[in-house]
Jmol script that loads the backbone (N, CA, C; Angstrom):
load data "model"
ATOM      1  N   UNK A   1       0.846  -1.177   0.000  1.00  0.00           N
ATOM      2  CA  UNK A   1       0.000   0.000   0.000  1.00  0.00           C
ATOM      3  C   UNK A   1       0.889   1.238   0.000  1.00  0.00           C
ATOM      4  N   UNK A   2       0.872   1.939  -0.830  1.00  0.00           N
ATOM      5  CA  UNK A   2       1.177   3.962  -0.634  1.00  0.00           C
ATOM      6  C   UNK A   2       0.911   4.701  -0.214  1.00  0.00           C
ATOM      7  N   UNK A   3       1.341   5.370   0.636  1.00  0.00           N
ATOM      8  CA  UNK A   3       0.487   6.287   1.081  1.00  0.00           C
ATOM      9  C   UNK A   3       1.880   7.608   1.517  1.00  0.00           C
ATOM     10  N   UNK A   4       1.378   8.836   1.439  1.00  0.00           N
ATOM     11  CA  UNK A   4       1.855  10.093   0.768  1.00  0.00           C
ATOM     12  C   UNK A   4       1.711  10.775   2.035  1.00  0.00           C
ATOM     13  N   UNK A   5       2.936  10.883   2.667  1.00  0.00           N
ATOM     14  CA  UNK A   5       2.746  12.316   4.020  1.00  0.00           C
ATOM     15  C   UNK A   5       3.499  13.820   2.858  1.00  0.00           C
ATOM     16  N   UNK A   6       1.843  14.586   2.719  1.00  0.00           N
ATOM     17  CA  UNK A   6       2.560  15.580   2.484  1.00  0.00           C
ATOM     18  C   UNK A   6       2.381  16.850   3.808  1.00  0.00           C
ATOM     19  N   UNK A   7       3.664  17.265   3.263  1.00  0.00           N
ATOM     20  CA  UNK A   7       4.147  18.414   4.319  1.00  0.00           C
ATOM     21  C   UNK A   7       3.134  20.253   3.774  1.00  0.00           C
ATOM     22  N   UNK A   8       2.774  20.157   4.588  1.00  0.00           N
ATOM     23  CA  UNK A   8       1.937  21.548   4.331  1.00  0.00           C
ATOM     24  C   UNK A   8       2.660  22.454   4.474  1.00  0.00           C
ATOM     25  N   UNK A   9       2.639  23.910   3.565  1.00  0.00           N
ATOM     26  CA  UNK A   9       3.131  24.789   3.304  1.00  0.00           C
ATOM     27  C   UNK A   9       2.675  25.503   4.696  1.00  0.00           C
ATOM     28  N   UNK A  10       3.401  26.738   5.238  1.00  0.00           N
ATOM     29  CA  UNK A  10       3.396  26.983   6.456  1.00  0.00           C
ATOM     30  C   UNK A  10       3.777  28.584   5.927  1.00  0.00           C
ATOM     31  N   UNK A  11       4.179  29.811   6.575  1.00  0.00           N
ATOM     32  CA  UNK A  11       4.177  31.506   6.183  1.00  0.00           C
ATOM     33  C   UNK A  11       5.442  31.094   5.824  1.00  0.00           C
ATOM     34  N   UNK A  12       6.584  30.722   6.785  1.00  0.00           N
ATOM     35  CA  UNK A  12       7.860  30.823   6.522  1.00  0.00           C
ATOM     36  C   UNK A  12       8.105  30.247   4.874  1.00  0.00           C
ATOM     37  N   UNK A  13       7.710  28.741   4.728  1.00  0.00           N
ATOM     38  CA  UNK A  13       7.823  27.806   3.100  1.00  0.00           C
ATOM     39  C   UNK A  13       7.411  29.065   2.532  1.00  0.00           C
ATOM     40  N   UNK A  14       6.248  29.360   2.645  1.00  0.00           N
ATOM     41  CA  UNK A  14       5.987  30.795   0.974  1.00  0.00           C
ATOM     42  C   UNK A  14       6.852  31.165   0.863  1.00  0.00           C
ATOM     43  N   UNK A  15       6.844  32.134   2.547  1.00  0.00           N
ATOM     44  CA  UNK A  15       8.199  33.167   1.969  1.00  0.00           C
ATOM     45  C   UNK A  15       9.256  32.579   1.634  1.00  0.00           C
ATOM     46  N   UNK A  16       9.447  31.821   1.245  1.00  0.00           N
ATOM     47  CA  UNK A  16      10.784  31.306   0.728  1.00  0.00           C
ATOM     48  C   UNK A  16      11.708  30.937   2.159  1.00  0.00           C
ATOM     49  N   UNK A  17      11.562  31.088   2.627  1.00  0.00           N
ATOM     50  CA  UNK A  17      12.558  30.876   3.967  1.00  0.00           C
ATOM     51  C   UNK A  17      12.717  29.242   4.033  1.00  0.00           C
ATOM     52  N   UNK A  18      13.920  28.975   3.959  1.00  0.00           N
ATOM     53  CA  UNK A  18      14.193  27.606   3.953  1.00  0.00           C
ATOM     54  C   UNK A  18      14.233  26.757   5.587  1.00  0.00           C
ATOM     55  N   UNK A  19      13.785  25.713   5.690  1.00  0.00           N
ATOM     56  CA  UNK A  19      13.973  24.979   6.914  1.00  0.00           C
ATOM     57  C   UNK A  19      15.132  25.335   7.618  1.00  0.00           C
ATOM     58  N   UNK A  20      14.851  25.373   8.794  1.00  0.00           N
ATOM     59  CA  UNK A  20      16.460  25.682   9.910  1.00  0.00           C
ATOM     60  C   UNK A  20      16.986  24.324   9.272  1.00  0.00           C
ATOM     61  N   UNK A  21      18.527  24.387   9.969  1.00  0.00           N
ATOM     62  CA  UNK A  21      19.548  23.698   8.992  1.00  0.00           C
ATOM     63  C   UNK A  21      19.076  22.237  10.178  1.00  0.00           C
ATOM     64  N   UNK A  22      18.984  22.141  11.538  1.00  0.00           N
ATOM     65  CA  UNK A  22      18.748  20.854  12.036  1.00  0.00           C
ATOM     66  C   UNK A  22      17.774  19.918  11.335  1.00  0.00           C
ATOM     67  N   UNK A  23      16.246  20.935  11.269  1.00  0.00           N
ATOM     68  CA  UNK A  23      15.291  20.288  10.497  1.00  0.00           C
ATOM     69  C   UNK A  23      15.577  19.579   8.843  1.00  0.00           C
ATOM     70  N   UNK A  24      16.228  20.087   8.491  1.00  0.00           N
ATOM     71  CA  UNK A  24      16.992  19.751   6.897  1.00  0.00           C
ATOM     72  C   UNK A  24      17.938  18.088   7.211  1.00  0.00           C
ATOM     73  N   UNK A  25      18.937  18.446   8.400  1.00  0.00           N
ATOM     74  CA  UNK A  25      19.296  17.235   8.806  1.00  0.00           C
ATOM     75  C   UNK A  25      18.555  16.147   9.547  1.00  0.00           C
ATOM     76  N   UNK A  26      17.239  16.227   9.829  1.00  0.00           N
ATOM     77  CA  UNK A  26      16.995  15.709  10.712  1.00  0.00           C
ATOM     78  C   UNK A  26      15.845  14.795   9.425  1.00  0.00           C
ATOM     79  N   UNK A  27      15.358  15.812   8.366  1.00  0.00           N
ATOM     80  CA  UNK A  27      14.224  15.065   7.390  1.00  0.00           C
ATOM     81  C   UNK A  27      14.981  13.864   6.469  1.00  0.00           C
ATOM     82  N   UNK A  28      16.201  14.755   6.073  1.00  0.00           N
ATOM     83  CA  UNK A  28      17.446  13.906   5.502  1.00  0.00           C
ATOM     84  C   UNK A  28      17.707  12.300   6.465  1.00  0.00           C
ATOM     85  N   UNK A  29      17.838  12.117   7.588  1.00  0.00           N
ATOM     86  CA  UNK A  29      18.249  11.196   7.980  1.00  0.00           C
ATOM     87  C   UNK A  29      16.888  10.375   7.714  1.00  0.00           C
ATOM     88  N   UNK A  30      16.183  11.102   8.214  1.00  0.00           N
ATOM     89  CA  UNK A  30      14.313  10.220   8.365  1.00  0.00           C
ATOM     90  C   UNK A  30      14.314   9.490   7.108  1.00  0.00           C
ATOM     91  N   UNK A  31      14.692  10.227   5.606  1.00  0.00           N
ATOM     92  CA  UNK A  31      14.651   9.679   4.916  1.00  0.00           C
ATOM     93  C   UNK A  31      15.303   8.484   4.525  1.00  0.00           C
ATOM     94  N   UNK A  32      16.607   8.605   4.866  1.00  0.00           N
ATOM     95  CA  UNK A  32      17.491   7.630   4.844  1.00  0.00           C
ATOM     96  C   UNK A  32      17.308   6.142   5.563  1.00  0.00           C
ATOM     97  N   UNK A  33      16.347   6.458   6.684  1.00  0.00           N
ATOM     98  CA  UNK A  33      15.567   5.530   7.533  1.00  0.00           C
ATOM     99  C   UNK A  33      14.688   5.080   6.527  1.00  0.00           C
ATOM    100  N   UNK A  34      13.952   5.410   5.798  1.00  0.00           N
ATOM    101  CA  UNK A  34      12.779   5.079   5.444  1.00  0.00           C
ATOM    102  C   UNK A  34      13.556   3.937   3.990  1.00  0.00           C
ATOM    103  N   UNK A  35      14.800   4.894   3.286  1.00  0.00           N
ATOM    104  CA  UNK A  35      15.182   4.307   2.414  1.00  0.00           C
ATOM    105  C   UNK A  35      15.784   3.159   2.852  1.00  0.00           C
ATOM    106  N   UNK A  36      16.416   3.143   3.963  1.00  0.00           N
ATOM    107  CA  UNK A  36      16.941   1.443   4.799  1.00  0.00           C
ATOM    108  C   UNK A  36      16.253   1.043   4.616  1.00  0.00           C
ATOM    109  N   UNK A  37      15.054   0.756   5.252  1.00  0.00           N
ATOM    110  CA  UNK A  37      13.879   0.105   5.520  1.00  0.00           C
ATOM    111  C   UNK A  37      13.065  -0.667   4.458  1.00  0.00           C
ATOM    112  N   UNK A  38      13.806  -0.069   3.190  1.00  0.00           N
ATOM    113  CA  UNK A  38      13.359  -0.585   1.894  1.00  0.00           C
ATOM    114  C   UNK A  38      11.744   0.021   1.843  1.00  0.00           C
ATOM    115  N   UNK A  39      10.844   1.277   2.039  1.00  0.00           N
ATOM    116  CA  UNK A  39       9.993   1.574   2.297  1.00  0.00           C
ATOM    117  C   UNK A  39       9.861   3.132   1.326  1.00  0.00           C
ATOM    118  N   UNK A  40      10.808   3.784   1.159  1.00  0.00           N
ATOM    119  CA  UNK A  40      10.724   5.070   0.300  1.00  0.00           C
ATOM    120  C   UNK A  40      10.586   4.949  -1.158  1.00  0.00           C
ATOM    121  N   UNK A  41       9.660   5.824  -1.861  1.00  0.00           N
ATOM    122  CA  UNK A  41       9.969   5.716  -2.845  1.00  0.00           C
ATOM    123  C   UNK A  41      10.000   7.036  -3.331  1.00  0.00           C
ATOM    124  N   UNK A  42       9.395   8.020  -3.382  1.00  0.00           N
ATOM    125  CA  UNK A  42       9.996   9.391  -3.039  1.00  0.00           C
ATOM    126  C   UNK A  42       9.863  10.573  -2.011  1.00  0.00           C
ATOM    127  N   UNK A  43      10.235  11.269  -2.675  1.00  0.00           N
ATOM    128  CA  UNK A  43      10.812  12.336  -1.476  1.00  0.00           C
ATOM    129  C   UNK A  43      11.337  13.908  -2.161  1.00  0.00           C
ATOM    130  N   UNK A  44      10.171  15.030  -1.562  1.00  0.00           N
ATOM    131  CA  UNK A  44      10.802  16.139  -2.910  1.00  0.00           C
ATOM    132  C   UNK A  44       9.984  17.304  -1.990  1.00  0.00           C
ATOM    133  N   UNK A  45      10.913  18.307  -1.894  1.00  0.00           N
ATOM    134  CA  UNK A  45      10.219  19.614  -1.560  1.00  0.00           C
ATOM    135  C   UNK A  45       9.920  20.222  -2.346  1.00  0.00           C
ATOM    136  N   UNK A  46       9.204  21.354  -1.985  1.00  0.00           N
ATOM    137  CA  UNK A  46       8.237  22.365  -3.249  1.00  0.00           C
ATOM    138  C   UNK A  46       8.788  23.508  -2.921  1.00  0.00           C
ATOM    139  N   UNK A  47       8.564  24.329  -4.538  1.00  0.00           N
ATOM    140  CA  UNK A  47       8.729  25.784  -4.199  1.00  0.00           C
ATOM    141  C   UNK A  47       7.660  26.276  -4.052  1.00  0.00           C
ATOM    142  N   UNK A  48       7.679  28.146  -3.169  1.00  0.00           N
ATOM    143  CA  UNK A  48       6.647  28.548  -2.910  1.00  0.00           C
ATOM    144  C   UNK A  48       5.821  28.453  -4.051  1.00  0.00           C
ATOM    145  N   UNK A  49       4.212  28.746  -3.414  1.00  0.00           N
ATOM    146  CA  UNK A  49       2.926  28.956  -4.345  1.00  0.00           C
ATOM    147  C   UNK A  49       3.619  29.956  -5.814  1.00  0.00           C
ATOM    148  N   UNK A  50       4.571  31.024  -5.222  1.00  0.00           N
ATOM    149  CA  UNK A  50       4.681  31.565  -6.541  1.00  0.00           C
ATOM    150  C   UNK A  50       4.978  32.001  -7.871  1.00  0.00           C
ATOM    151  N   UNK A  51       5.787  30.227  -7.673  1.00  0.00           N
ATOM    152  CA  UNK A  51       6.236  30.030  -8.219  1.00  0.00           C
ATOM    153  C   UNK A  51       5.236  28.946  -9.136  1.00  0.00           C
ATOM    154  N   UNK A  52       4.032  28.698  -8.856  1.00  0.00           N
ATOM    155  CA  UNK A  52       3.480  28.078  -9.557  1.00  0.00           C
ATOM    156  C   UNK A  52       1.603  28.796 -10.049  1.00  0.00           C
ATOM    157  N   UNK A  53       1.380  27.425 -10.345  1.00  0.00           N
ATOM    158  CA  UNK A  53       0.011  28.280 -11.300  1.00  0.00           C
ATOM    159  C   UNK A  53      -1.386  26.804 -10.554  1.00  0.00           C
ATOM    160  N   UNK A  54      -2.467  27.849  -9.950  1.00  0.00           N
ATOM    161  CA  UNK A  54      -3.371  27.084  -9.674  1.00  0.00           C
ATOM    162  C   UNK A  54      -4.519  26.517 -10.973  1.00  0.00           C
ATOM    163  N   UNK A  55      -5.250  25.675 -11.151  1.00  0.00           N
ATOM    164  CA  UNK A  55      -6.332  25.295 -12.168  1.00  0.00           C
ATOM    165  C   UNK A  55      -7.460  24.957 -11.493  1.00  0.00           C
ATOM    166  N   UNK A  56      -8.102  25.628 -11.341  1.00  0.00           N
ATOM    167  CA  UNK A  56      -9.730  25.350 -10.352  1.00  0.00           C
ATOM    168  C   UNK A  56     -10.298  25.196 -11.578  1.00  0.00           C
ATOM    169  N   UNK A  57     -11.182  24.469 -11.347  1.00  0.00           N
ATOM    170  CA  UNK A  57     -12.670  23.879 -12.355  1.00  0.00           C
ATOM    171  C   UNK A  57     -13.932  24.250 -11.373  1.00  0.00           C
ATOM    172  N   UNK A  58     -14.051  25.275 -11.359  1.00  0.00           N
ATOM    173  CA  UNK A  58     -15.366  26.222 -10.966  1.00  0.00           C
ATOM    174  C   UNK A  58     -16.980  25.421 -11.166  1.00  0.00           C
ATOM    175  N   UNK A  59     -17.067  25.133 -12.548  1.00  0.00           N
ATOM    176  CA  UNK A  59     -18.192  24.178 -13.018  1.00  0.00           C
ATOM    177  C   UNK A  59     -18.343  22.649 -13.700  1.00  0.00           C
ATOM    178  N   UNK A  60     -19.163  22.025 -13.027  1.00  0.00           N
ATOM    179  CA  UNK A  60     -18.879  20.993 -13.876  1.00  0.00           C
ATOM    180  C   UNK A  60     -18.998  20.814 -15.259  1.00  0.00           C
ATOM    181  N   UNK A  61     -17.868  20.458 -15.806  1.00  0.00           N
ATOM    182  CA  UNK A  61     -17.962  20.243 -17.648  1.00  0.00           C
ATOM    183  C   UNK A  61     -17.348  21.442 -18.208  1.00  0.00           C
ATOM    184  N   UNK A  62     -17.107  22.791 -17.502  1.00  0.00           N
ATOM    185  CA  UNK A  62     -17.081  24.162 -17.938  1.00  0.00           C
ATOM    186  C   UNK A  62     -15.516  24.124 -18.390  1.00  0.00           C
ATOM    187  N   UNK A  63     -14.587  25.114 -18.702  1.00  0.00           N
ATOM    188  CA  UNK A  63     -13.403  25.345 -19.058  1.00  0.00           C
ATOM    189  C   UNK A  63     -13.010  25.856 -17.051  1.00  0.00           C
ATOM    190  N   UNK A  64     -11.467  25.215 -17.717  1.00  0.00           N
ATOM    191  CA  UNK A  64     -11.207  25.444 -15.888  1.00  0.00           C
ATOM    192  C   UNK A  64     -10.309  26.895 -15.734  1.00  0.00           C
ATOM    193  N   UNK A  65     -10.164  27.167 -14.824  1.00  0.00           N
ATOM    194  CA  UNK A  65      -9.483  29.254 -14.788  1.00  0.00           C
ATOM    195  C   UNK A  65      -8.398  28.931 -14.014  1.00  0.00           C
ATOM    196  N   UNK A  66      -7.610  29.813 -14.776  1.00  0.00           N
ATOM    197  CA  UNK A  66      -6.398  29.373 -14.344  1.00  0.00           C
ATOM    198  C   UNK A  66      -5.623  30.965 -13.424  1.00  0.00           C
ATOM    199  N   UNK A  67      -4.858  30.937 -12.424  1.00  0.00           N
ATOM    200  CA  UNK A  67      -4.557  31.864 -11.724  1.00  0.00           C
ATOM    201  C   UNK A  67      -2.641  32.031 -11.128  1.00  0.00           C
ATOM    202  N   UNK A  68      -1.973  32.883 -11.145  1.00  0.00           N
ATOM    203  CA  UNK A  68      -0.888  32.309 -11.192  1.00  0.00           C
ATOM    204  C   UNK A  68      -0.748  32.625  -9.945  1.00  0.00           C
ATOM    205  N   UNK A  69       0.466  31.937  -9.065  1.00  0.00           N
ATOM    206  CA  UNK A  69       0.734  32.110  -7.167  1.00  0.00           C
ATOM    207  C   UNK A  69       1.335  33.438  -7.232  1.00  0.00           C
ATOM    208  N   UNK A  70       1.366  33.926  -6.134  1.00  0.00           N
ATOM    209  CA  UNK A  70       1.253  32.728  -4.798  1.00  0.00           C
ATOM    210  C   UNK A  70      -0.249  32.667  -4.449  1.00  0.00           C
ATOM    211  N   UNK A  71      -0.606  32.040  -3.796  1.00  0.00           N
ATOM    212  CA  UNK A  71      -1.819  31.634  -3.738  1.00  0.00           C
ATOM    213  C   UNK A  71      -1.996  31.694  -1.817  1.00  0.00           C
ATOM    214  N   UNK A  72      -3.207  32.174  -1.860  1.00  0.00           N
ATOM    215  CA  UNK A  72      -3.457  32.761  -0.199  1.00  0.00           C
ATOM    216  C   UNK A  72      -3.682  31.779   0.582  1.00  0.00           C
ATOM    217  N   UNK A  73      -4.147  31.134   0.345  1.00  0.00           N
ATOM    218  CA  UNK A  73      -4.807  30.351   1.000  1.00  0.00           C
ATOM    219  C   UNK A  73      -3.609  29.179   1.744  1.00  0.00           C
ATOM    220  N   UNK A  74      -2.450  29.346   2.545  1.00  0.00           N
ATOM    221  CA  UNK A  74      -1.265  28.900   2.493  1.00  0.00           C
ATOM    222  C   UNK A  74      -1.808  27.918   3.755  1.00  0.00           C
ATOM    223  N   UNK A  75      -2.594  26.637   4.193  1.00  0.00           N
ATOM    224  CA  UNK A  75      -3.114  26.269   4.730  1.00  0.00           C
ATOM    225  C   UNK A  75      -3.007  25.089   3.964  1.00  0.00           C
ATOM    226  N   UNK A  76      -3.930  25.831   2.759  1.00  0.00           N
ATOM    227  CA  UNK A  76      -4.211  24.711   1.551  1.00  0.00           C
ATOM    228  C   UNK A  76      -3.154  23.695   0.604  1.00  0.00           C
ATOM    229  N   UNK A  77      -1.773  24.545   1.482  1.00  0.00           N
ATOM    230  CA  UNK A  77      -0.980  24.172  -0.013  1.00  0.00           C
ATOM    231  C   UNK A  77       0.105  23.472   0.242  1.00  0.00           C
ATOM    232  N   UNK A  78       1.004  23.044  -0.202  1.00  0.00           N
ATOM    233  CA  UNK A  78       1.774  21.562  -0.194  1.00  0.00           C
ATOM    234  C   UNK A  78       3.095  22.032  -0.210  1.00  0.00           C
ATOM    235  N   UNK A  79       4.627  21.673   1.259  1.00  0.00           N
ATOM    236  CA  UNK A  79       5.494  22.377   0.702  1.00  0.00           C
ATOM    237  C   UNK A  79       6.753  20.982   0.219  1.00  0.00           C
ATOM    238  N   UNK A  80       6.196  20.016   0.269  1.00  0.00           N
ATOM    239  CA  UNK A  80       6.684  18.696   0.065  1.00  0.00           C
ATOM    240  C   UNK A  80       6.013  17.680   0.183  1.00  0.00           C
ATOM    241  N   UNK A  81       6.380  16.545  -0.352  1.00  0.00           N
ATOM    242  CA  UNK A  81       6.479  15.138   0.108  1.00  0.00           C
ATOM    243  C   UNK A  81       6.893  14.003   0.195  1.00  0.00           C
ATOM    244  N   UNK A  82       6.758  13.044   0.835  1.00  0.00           N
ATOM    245  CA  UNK A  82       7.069  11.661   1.254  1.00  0.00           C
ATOM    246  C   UNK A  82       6.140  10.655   0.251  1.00  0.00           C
ATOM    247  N   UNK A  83       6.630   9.763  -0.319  1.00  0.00           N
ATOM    248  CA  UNK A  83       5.807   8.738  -1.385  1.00  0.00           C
ATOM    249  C   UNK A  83       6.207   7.332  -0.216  1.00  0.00           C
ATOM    250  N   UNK A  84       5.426   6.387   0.413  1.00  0.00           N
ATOM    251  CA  UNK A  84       6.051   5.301   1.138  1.00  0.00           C
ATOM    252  C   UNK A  84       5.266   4.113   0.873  1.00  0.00           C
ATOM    253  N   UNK A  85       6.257   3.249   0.227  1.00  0.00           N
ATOM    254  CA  UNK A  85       5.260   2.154   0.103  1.00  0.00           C
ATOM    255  C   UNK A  85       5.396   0.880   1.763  1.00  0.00           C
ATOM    256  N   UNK A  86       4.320   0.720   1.792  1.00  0.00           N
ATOM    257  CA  UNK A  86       4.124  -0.247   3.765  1.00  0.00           C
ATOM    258  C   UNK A  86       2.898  -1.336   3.636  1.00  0.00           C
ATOM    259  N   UNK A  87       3.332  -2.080   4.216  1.00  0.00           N
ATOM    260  CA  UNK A  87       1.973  -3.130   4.299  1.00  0.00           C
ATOM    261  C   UNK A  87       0.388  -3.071   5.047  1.00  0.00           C
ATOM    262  N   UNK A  88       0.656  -1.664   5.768  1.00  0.00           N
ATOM    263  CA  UNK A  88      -0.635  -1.520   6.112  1.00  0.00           C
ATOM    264  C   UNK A  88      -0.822  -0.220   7.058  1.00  0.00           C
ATOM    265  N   UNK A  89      -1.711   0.154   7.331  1.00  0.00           N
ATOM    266  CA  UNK A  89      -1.738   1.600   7.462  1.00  0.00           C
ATOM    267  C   UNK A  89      -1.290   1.957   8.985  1.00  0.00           C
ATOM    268  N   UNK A  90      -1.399   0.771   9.930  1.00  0.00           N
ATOM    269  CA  UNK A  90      -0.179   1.026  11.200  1.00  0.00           C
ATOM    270  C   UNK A  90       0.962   1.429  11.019  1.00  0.00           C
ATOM    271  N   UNK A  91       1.321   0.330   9.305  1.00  0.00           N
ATOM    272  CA  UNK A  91       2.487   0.832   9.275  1.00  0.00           C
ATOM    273  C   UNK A  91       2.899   2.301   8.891  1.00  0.00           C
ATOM    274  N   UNK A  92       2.254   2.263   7.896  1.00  0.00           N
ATOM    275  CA  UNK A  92       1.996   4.199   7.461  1.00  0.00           C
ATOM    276  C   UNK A  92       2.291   5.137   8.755  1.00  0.00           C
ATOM    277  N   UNK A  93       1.324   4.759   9.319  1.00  0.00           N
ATOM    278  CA  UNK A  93       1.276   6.044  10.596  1.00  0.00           C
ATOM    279  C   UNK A  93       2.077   5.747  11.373  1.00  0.00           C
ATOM    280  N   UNK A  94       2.935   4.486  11.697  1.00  0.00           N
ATOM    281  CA  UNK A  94       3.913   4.679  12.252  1.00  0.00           C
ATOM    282  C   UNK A  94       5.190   5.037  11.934  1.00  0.00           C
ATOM    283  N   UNK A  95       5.522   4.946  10.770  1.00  0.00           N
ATOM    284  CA  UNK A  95       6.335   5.886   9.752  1.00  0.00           C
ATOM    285  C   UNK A  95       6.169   7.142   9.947  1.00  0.00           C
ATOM    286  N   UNK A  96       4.665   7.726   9.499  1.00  0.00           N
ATOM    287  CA  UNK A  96       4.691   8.932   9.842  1.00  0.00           C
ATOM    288  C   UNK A  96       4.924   9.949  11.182  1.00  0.00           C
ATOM    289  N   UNK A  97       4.883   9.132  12.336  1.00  0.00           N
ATOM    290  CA  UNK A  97       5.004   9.804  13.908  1.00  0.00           C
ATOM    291  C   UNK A  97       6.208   9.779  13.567  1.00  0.00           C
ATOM    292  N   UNK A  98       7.115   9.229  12.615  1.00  0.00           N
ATOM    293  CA  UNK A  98       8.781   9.978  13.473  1.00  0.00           C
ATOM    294  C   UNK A  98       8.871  10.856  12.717  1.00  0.00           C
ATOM    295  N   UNK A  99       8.116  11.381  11.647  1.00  0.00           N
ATOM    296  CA  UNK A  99       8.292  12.306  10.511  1.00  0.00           C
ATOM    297  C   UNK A  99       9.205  13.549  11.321  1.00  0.00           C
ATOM    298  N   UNK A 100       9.829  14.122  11.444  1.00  0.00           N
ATOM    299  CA  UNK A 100      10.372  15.366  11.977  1.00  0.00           C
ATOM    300  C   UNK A 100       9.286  16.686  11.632  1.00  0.00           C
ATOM    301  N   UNK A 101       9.305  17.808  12.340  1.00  0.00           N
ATOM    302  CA  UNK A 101       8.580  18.795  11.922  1.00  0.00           C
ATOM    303  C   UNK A 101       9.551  19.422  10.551  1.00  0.00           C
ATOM    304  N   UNK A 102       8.680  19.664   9.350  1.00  0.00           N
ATOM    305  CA  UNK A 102       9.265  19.632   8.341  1.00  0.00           C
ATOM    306  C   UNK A 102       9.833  21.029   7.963  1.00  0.00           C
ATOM    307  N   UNK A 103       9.457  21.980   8.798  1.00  0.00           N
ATOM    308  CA  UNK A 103      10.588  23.114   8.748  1.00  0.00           C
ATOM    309  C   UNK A 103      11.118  23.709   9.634  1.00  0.00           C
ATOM    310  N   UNK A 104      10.770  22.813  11.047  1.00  0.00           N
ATOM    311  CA  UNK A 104      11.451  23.412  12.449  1.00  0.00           C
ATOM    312  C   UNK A 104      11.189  24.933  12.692  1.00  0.00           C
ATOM    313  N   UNK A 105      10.115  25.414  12.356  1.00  0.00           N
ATOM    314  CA  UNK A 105       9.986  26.757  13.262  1.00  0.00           C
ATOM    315  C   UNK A 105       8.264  26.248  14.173  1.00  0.00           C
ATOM    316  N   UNK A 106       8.213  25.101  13.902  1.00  0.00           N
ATOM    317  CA  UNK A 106       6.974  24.770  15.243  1.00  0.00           C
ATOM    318  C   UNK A 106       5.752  24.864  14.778  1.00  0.00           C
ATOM    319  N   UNK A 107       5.584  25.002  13.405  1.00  0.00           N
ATOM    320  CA  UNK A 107       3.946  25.242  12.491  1.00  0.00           C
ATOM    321  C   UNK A 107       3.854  23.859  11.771  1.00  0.00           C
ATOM    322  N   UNK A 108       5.138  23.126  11.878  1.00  0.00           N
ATOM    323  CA  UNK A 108       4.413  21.984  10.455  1.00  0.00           C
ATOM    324  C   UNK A 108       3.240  20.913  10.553  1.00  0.00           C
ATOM    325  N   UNK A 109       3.044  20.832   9.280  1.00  0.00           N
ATOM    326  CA  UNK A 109       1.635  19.722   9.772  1.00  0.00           C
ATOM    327  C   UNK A 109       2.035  18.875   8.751  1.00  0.00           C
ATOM    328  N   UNK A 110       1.684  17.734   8.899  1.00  0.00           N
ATOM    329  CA  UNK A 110       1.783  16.612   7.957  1.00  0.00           C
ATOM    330  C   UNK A 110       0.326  15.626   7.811  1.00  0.00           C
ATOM    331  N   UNK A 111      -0.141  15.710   6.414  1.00  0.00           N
ATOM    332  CA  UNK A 111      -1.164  14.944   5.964  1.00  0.00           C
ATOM    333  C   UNK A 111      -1.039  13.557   5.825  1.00  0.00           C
ATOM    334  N   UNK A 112      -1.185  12.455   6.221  1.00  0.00           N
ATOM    335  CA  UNK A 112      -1.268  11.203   5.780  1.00  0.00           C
ATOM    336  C   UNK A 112      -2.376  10.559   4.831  1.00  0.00           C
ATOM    337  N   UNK A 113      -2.006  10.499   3.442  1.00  0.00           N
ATOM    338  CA  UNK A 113      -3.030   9.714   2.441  1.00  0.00           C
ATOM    339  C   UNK A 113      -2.543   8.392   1.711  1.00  0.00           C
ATOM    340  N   UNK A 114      -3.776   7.369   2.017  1.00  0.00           N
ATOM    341  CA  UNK A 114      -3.608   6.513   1.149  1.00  0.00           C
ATOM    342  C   UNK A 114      -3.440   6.894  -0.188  1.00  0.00           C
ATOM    343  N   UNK A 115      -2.668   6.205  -1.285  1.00  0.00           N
ATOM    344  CA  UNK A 115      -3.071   6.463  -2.717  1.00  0.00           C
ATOM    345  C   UNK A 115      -3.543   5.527  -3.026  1.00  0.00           C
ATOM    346  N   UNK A 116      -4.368   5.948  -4.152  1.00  0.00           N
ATOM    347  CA  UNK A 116      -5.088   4.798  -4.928  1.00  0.00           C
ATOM    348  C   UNK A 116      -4.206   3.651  -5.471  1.00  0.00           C
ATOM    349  N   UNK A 117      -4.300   2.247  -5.941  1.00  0.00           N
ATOM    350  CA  UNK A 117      -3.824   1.667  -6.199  1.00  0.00           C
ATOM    351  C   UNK A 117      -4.807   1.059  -7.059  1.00  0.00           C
ATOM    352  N   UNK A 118      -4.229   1.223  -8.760  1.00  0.00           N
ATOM    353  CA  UNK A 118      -4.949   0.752  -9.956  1.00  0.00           C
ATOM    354  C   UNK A 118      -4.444  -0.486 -10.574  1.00  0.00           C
TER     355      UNK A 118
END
end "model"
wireframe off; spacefill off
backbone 0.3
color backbone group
């Protein structure tokens, strides 16, 4: 099973402000754990919102509107993630509790999702 801890964008990620340097060492090793473990399959931070372009589909069937970042709503938005493949979703979430806070200033949140599997 897959399942995807992404790291939520937080004020500091927009602004561009990069993780304190422990947190950087500390996601780095996690990863390296995960890659022991034979369990990672990726692993990738994001640049801010404004560096990118949102696509909302407003209506169903309609043409979708497109808007370029940064984008406000910085709650909503993604500043990395973790791809992990595990045999079951204990295992997931127990993977995910050692996750480190992903930019060490004390705001990060981390989403845990299954992915689909086709």
């Amino acid at each position: 099973m897959r399942y995807m801890l992404i790291m939520r964008a937080t004020r500091h990620s927009e602004a561009g402000i990069p993780p304190r340097a422990e947190s950087i060492e500390a996601m780095n090793a996690y990863h390296a754990e995960l890659e022991k473990a034979g369990v990672l399959l990726a692993a990738e931070r994001l640049l801010p919102s404004s560096n990118g372009i949102r696509i909302a589909y407003p209506n169903a069937g309609g043409s979708p509107a497109f808007a370029s970042g940064p984008i406000d709503q910085v709650n909503e938005l993604a500043a990395g993630y973790t791809v992990i493949d595990v045999t079951s979703e204990e295992e997931a979430l127990a993977w995910a509790k050692r996750a480190p806070d992903p930019n060490g200033y004390g705001e990060g949140v981390i989403d845990l999702h299954r992915m689909l599997d086709e």
